[in-house]
KEZAFI-776102 format. One record per atom (N, C-alpha, C): residue number from 1; residue in one letter; atom name; x, y, z. Coordinates in Angstrom, 3 decimals, padded with zeros to 6 digits. Example, Ala and Ser with C-alpha at 12.3 -4.5 7.8 and 13.67 -1.06 7.14 Angstrom:
% KEZAFI-776102
<r><sedo>1</sedo><sero>a</sero><torse>N</torse><x>013.190</x><y>-005.690</y><z>007.800</z></r>
<r><sedo>1</sedo><sero>a</sero><torse>CA</torse><x>012.300</x><y>-004.500</y><z>007.800</z></r>
<r><sedo>1</sedo><sero>a</sero><torse>C</torse><x>013.200</x><y>-003.300</y><z>007.800</z></r>
<r><sedo>2</sedo><sero>s</sero><torse>N</torse><x>012.850</x><y>-002.250</y><z>007.080</z></r>
<r><sedo>2</sedo><sero>s</sero><torse>CA</torse><x>013.670</x><y>-001.060</y><z>007.140</z></r>
<r><sedo>2</sedo><sero>s</sero><torse>C</torse><x>012.900</x><y>000.030</y><z>007.870</z></r>
% end
This chain:
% KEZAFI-776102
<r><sedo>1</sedo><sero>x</sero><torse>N</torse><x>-055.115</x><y>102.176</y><z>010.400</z></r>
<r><sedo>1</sedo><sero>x</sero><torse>CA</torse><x>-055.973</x><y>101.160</y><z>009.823</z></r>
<r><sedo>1</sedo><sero>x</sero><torse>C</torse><x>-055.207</x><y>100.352</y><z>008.783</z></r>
<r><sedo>2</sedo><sero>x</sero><torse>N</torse><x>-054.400</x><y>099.832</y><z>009.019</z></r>
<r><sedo>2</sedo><sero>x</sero><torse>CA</torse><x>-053.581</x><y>099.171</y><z>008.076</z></r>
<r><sedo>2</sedo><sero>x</sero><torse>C</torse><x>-053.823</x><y>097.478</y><z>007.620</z></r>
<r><sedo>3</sedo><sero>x</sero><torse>N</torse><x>-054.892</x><y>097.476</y><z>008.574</z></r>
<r><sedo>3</sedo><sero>x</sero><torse>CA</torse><x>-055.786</x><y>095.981</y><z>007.869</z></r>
<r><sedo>3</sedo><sero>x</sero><torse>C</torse><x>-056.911</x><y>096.735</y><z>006.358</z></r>
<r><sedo>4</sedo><sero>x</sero><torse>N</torse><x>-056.776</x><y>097.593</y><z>006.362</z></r>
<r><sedo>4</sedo><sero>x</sero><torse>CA</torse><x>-057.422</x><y>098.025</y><z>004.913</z></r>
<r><sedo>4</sedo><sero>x</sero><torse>C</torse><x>-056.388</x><y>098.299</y><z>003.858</z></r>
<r><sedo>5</sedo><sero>x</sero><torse>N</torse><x>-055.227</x><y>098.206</y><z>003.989</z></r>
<r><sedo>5</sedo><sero>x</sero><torse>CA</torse><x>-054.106</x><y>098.686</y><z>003.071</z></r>
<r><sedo>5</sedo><sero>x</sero><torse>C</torse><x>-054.028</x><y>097.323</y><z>002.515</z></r>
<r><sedo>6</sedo><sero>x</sero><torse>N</torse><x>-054.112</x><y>097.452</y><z>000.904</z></r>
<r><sedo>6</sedo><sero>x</sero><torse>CA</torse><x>-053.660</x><y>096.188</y><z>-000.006</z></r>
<r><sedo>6</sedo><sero>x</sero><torse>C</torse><x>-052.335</x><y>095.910</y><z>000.701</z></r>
<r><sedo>7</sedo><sero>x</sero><torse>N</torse><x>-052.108</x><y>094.446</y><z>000.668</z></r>
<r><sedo>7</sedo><sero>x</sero><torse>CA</torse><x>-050.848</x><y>094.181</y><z>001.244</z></r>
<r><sedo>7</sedo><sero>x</sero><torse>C</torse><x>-050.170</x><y>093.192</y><z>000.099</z></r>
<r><sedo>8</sedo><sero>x</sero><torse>N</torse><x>-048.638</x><y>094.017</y><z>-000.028</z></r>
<r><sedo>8</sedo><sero>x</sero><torse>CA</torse><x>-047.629</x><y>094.099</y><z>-000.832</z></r>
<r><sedo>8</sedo><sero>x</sero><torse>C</torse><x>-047.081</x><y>092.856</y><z>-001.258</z></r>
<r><sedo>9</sedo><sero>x</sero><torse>N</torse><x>-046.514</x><y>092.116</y><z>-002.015</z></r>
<r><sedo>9</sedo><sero>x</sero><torse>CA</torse><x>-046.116</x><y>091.166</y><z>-002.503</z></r>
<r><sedo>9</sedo><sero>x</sero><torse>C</torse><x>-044.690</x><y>090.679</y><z>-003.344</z></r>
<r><sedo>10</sedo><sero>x</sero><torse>N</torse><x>-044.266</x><y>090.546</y><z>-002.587</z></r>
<r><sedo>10</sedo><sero>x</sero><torse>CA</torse><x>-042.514</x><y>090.809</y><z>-003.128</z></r>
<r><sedo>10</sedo><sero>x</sero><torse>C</torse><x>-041.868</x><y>089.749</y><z>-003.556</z></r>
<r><sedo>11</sedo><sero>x</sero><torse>N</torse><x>-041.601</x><y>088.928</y><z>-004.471</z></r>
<r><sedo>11</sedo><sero>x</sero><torse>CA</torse><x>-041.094</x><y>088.025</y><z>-005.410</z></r>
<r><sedo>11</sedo><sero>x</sero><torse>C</torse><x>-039.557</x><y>087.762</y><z>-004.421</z></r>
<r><sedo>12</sedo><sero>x</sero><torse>N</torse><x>-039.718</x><y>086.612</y><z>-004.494</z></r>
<r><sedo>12</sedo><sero>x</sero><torse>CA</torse><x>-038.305</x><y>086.178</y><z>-004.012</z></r>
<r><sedo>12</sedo><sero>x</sero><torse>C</torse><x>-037.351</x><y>085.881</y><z>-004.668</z></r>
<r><sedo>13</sedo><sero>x</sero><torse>N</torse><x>-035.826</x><y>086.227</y><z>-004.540</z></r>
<r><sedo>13</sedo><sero>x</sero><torse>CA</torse><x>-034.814</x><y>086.667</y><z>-005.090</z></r>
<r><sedo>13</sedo><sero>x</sero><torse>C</torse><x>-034.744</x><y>085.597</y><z>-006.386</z></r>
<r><sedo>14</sedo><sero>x</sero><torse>N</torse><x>-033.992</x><y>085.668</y><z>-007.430</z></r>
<r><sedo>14</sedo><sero>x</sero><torse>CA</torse><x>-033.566</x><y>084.949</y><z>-008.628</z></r>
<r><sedo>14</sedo><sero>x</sero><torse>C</torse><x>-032.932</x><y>083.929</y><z>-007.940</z></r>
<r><sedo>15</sedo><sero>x</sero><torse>N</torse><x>-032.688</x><y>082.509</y><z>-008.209</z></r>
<r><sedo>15</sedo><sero>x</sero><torse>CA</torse><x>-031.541</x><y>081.352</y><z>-007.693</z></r>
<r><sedo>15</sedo><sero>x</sero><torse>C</torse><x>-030.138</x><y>081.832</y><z>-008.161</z></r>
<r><sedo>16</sedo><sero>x</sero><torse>N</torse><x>-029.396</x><y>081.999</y><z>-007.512</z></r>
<r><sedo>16</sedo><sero>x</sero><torse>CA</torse><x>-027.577</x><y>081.894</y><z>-008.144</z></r>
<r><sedo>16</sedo><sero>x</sero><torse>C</torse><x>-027.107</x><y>081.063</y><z>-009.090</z></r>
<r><sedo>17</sedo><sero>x</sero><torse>N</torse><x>-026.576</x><y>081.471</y><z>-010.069</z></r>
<r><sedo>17</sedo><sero>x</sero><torse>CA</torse><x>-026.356</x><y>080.939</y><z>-011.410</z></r>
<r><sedo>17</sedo><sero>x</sero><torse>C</torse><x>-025.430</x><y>079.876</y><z>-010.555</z></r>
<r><sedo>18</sedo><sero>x</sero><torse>N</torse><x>-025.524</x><y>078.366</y><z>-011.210</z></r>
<r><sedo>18</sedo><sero>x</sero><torse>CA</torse><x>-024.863</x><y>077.314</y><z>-010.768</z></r>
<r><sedo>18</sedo><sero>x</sero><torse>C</torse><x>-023.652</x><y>077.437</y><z>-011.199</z></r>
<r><sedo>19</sedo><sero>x</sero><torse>N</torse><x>-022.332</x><y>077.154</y><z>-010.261</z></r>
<r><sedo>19</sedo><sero>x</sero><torse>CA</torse><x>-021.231</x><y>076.625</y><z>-010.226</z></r>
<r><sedo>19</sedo><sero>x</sero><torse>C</torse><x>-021.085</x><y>076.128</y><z>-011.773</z></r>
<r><sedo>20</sedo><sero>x</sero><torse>N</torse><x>-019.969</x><y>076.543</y><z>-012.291</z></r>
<r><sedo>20</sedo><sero>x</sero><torse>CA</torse><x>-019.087</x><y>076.077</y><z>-013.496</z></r>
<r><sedo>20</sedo><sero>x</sero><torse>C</torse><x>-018.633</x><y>074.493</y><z>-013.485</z></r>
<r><sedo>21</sedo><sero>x</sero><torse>N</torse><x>-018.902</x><y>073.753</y><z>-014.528</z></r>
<r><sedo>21</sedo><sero>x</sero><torse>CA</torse><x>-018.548</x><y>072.164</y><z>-014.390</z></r>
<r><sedo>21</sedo><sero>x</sero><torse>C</torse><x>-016.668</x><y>072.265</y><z>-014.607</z></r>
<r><sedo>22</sedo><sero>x</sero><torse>N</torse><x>-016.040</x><y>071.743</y><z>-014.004</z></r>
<r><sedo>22</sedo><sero>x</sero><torse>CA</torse><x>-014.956</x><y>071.368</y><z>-014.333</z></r>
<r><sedo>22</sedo><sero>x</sero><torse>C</torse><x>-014.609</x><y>070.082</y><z>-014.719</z></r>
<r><sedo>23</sedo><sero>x</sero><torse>N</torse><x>-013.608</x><y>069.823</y><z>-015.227</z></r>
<r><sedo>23</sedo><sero>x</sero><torse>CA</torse><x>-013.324</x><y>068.325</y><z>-016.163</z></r>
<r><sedo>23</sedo><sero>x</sero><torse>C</torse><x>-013.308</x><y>067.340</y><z>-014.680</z></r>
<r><sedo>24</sedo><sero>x</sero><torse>N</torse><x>-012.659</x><y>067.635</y><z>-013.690</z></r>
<r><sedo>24</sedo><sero>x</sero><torse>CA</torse><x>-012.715</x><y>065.920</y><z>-012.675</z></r>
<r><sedo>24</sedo><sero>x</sero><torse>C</torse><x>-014.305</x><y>066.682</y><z>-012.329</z></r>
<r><sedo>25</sedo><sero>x</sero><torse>N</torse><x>-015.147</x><y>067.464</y><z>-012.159</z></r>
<r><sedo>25</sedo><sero>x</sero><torse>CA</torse><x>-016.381</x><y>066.885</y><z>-011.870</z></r>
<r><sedo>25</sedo><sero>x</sero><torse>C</torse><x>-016.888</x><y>066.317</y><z>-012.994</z></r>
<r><sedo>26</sedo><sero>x</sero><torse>N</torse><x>-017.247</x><y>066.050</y><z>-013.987</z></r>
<r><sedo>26</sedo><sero>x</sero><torse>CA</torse><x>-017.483</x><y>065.456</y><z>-015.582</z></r>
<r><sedo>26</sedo><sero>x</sero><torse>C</torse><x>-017.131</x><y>064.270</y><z>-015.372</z></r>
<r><sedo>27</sedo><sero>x</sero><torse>N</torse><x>-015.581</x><y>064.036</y><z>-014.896</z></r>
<r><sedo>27</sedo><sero>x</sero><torse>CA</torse><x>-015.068</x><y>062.714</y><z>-014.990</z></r>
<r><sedo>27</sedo><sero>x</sero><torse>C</torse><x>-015.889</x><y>061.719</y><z>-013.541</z></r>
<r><sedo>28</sedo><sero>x</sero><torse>N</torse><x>-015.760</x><y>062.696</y><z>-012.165</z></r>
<r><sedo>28</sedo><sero>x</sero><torse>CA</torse><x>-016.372</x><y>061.913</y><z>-011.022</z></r>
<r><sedo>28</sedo><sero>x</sero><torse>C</torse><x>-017.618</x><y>061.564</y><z>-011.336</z></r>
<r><sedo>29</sedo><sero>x</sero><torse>N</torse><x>-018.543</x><y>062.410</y><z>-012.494</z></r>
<r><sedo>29</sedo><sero>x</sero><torse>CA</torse><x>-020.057</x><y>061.929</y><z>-012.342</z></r>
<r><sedo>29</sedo><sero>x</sero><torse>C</torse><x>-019.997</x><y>060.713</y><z>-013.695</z></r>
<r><sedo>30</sedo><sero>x</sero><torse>N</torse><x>-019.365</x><y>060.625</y><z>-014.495</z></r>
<r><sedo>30</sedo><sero>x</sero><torse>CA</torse><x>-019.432</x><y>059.475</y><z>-014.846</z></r>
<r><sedo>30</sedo><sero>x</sero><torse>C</torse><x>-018.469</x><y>058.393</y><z>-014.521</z></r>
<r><sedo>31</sedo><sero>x</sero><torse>N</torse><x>-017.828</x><y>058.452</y><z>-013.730</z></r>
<r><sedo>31</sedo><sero>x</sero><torse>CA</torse><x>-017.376</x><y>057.092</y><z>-013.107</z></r>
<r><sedo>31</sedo><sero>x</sero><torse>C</torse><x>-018.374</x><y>056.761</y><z>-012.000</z></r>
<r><sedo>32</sedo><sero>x</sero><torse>N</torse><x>-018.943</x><y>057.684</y><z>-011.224</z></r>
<r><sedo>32</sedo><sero>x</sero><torse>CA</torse><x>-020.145</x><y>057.011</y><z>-010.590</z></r>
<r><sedo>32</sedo><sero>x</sero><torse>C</torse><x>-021.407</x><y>056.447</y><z>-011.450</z></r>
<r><sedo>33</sedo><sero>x</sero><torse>N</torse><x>-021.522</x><y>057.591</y><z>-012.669</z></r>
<r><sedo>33</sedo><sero>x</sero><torse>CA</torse><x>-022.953</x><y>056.492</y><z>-013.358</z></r>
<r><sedo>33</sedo><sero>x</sero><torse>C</torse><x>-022.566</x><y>055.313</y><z>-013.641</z></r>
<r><sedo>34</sedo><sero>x</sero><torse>N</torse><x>-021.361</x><y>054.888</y><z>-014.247</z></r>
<r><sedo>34</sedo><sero>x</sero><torse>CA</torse><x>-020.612</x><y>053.394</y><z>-014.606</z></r>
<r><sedo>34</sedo><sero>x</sero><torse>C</torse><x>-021.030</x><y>052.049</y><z>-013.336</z></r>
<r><sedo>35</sedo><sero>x</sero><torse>N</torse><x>-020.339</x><y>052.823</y><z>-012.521</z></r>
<r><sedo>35</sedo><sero>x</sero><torse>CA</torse><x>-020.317</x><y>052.062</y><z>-010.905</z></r>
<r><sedo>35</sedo><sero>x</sero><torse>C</torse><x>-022.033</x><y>051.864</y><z>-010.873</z></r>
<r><sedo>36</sedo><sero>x</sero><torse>N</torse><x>-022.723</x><y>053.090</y><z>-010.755</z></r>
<r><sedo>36</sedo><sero>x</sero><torse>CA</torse><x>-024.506</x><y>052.660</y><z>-010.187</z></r>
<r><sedo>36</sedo><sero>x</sero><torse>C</torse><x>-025.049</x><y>051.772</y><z>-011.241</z></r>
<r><sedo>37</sedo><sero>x</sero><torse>N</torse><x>-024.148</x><y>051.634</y><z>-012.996</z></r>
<r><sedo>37</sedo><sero>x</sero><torse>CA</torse><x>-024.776</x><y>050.999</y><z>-013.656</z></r>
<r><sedo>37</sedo><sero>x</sero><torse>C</torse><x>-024.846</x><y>049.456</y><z>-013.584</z></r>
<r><sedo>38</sedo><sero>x</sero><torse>N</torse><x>-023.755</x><y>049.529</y><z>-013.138</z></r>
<r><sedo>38</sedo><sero>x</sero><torse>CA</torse><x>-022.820</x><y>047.493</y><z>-013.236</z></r>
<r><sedo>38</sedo><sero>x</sero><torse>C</torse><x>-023.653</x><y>047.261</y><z>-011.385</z></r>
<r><sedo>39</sedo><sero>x</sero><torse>N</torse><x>-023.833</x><y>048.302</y><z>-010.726</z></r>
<r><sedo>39</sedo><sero>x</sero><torse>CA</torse><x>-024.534</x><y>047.149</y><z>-009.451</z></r>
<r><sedo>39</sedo><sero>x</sero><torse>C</torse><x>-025.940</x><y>047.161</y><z>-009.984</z></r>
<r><sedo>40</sedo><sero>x</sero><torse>N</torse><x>-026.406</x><y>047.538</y><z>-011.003</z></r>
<r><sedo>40</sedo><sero>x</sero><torse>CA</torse><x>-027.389</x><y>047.847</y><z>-010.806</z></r>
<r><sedo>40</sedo><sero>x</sero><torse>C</torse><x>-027.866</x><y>045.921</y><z>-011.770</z></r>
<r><sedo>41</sedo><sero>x</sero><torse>N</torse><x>-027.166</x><y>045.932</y><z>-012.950</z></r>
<r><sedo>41</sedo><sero>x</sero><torse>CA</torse><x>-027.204</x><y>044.897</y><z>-014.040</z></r>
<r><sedo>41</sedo><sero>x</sero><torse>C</torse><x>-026.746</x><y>043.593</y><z>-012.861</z></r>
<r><sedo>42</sedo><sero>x</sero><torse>N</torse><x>-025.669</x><y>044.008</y><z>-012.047</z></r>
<r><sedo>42</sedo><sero>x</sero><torse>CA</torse><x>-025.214</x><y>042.718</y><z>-011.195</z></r>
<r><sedo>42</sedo><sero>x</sero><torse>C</torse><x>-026.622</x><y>042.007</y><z>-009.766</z></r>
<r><sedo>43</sedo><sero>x</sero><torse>N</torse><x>-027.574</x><y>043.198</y><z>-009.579</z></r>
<r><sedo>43</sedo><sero>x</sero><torse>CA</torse><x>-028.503</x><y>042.774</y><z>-008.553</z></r>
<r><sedo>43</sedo><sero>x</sero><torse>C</torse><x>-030.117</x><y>041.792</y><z>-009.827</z></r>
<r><sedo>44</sedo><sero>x</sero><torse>N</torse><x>-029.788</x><y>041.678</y><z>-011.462</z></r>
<r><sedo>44</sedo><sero>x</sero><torse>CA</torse><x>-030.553</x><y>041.050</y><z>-011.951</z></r>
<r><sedo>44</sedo><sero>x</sero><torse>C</torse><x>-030.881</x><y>039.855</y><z>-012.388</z></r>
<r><sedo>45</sedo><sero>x</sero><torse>N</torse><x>-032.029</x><y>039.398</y><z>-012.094</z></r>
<r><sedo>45</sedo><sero>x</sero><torse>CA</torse><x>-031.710</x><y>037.470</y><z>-011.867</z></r>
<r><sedo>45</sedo><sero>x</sero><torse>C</torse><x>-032.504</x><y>037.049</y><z>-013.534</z></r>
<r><sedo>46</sedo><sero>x</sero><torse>N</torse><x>-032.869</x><y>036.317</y><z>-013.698</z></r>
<r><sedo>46</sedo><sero>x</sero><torse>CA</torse><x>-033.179</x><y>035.463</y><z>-014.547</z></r>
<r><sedo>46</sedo><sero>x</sero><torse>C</torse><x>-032.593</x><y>035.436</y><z>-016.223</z></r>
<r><sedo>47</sedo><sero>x</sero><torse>N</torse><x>-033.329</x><y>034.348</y><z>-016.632</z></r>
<r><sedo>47</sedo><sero>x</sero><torse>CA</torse><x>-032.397</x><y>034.434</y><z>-018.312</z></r>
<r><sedo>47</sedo><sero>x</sero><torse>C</torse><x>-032.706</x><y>035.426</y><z>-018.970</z></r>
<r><sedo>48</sedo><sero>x</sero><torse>N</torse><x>-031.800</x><y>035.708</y><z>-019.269</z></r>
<r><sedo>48</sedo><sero>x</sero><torse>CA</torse><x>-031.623</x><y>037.149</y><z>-020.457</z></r>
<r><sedo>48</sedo><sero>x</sero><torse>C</torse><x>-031.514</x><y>038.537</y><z>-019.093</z></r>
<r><sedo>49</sedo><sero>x</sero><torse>N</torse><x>-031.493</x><y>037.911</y><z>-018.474</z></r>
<r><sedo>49</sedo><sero>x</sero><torse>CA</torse><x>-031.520</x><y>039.249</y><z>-017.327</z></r>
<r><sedo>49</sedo><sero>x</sero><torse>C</torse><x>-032.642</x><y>040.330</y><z>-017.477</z></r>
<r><sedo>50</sedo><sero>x</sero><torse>N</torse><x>-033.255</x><y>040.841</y><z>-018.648</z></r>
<r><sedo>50</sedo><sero>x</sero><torse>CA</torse><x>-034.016</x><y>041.581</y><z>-019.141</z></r>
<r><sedo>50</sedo><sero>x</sero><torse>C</torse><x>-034.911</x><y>041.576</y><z>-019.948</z></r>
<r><sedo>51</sedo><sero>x</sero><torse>N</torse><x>-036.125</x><y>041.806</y><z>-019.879</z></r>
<r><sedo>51</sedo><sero>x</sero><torse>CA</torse><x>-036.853</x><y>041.793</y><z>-021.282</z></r>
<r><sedo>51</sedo><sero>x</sero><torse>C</torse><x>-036.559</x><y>042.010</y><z>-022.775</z></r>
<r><sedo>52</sedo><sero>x</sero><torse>N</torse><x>-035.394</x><y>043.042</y><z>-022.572</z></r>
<r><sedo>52</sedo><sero>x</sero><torse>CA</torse><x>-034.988</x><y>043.764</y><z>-023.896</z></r>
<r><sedo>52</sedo><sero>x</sero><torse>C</torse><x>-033.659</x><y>043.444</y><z>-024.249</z></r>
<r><sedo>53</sedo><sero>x</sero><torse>N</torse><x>-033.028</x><y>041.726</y><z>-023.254</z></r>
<r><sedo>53</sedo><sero>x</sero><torse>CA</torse><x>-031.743</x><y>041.756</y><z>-023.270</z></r>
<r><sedo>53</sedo><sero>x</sero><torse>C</torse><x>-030.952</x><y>041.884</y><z>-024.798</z></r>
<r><sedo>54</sedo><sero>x</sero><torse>N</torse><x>-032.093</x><y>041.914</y><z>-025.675</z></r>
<r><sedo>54</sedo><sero>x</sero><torse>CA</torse><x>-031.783</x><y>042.092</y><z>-026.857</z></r>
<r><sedo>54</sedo><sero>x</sero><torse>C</torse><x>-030.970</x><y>042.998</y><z>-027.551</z></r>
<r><sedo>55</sedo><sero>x</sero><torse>N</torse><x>-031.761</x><y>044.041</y><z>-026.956</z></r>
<r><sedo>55</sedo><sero>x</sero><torse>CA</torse><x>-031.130</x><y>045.745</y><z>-027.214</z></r>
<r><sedo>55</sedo><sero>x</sero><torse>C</torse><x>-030.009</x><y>045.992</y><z>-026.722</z></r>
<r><sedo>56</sedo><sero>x</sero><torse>N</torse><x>-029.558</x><y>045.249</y><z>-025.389</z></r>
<r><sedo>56</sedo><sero>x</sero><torse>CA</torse><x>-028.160</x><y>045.773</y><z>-024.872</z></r>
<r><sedo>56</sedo><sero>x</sero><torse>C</torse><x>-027.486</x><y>044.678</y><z>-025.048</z></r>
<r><sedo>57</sedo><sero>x</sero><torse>N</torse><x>-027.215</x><y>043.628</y><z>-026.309</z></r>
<r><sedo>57</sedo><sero>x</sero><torse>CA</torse><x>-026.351</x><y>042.841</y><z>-026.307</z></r>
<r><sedo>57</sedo><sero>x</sero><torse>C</torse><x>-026.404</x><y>041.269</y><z>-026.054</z></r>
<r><sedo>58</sedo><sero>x</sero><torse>N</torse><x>-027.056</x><y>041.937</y><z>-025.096</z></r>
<r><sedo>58</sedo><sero>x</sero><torse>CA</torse><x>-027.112</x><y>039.816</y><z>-024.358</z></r>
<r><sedo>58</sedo><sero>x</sero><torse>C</torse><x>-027.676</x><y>038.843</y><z>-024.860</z></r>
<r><sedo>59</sedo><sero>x</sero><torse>N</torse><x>-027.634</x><y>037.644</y><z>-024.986</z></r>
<r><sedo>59</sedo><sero>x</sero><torse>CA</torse><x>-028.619</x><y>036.542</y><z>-025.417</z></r>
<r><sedo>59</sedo><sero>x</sero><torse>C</torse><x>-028.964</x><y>035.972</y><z>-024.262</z></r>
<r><sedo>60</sedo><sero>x</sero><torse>N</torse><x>-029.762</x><y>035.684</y><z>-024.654</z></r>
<r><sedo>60</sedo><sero>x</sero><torse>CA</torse><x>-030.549</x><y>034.985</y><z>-023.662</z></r>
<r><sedo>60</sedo><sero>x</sero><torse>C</torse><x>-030.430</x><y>033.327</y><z>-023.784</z></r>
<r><sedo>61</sedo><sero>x</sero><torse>N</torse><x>-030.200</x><y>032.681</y><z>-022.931</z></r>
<r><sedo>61</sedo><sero>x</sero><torse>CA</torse><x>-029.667</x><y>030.933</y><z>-023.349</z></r>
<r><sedo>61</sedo><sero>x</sero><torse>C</torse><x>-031.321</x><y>030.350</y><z>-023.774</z></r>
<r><sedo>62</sedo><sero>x</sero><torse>N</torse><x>-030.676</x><y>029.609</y><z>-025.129</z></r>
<r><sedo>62</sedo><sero>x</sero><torse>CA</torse><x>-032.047</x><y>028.746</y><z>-025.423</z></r>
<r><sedo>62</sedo><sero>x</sero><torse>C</torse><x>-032.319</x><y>027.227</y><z>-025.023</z></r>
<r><sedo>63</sedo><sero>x</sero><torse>N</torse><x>-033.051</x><y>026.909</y><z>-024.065</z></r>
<r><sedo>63</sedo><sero>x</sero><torse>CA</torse><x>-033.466</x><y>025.951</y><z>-023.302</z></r>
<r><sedo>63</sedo><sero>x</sero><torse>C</torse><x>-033.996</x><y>025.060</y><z>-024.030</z></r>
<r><sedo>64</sedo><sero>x</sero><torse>N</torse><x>-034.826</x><y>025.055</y><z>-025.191</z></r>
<r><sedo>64</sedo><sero>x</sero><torse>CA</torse><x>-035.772</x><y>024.611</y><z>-025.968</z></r>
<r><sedo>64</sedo><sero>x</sero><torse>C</torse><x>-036.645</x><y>024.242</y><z>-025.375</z></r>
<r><sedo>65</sedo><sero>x</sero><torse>N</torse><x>-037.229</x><y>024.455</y><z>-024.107</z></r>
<r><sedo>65</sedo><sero>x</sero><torse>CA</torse><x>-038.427</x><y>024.179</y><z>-023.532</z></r>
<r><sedo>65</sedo><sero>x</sero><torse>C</torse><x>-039.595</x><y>024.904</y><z>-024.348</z></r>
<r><sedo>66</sedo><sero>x</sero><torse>N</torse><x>-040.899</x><y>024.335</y><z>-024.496</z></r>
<r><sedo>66</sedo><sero>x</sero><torse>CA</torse><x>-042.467</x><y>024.953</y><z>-025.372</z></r>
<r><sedo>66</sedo><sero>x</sero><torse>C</torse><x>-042.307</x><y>025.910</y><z>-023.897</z></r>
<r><sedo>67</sedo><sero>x</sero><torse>N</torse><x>-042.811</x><y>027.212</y><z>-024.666</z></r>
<r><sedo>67</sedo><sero>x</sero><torse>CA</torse><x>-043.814</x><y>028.471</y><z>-024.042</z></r>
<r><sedo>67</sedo><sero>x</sero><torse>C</torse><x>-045.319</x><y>028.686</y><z>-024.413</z></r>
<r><sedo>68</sedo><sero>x</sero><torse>N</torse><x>-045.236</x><y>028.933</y><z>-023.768</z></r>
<r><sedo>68</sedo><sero>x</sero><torse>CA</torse><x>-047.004</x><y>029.913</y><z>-024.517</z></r>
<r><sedo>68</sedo><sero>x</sero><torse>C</torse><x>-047.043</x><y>030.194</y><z>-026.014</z></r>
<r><sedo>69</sedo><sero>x</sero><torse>N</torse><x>-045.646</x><y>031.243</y><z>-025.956</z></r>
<r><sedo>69</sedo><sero>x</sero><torse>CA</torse><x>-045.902</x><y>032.080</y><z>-026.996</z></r>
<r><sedo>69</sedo><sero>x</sero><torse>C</torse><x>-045.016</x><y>031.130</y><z>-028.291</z></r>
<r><sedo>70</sedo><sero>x</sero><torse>N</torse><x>-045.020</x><y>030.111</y><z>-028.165</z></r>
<r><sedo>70</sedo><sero>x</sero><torse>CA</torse><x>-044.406</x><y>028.742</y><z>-029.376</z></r>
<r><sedo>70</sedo><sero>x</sero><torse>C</torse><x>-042.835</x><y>028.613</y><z>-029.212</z></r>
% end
């Protein structure tokens, strides 16, 4: 009768402690964030490129055209 026996529940194994970083992996993952960063700034269109082009440097060209916001 072993459909009446509580049935057992066994935790699956711990994950394997991850691989040790070495210096060229350190170096390969940030020369790729560099690379994903510059296509990323190069696929952005309009002035100032950004809302916040402020924060990272850029100006934004002044047109002197009236806005909304004066």
């Amino acid at each position: 009768m072993s459909f009446l026996a509580p049935k057992t529940y066994t935790p699956p194994p711990p994950p394997p402690p991850p691989p040790a970083e070495t210096p060229e992996d350190s170096a390969r993952a940030t020369a790729l964030a560099e690379e994903a960063m510059g296509a990323e700034r190069r696929k952005r269109k309009g002035a100032g490129k950004t809302i916040v082009a402020g924060a990272l440097g850029e100006e934004a060209p002044k047109t002197g055209k009236p806005t909304l916001l004066g």
